[in-house]
N, C-alpha and C positions, 0 to 999 in steps of 0.2 A: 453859271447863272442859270435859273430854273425859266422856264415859261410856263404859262398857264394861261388858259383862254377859260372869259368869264363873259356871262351874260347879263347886259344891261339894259332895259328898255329895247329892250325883243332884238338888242343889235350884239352882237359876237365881239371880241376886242378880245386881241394876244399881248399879255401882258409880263414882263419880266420881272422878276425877286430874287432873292436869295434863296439860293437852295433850303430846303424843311421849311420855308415860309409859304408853302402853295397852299395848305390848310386855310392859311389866317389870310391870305390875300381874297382866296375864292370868300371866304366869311364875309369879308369886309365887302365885298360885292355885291354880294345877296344883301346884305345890310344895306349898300347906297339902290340897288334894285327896288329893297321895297318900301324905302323911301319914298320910290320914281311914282312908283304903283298910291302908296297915299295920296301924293298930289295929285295925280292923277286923277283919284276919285274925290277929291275933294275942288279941285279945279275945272277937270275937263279935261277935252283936248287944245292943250294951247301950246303946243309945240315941244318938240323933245328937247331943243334947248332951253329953253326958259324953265321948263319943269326938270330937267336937272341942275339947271343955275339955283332953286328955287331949293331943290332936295338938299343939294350943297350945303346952302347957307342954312337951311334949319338944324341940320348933322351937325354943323359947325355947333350952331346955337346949343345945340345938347352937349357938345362936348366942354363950351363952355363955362356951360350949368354945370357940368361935372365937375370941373375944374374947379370952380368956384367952390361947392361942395366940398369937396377933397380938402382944399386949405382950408377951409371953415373945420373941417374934423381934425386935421394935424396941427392947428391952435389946439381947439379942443381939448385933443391928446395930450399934447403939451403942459396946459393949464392940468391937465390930470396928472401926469407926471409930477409937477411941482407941489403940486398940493398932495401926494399920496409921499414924495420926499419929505415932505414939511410934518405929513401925519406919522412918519417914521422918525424922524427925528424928535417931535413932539412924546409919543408911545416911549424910548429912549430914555428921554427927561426924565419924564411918569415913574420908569420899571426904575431907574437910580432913584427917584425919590420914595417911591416904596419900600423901596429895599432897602434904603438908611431908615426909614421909620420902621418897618421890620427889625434892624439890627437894635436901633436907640430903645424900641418895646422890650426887645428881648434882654437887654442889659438892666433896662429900669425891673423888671420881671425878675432875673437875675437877683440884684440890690434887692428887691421886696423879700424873693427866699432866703436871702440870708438874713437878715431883718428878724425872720419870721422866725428861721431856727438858732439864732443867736436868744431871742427873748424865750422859746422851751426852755 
């Protein structure tokens, strides 16, 4: 197991993860850090807990928006998938109906040539 010491509101914390995750841990830190630092300047000084109880739940907040998001676009996707299945099957229909009205043209076309050089 890896450690990694990360800095939060100007305080130091040794923190353990999975080895090749010290990248994304230190990330995520800096990320709830400047958080801390928004409140902070949109607040004051009103204590380092409260202002990370405060960072917390907003982070929370985005990731739920996120979330929220995310499923709103994998319906989305979804509803596109069914309807791009429906316009392929639909396209399908079309090219076979076509293509017997192609055949049927070309057979009456056919009957008319002969038609034409039976009466020479």
């Amino acid at each position: 197991m890896a450690q990694v010491s990360v800095n939060i509101a100007g305080r130091v914390y040794r923190m353990a993860c999975e080895d090749g995750q010290e990248p994304h841990l230190e990330q995520l830190a800096r990320g709830f850090d400047a958080k801390i630092g928004e409140m902070k300047q949109a607040f004051g000084e009103i204590g380092d807990q409260r202002l990370m109880v405060m960072a917390a739940i907003a982070m929370a907040d985005d990731r739920s928006e996120a979330e929220r998001k995310t499923a709103g676009l994998e319906a989305e996707i979804a509803r596109l998938r069914e309807a791009l299945a429906a316009a392929g099957a639909l396209n399908d229909e079309l090219t076979q109906r076509v293509g017997e009205a192609l055949e049927d043209t070309a057979g009456r076309i056919e009957q008319a040539a002969r038609r034409i050089d039976t009466v020479r």
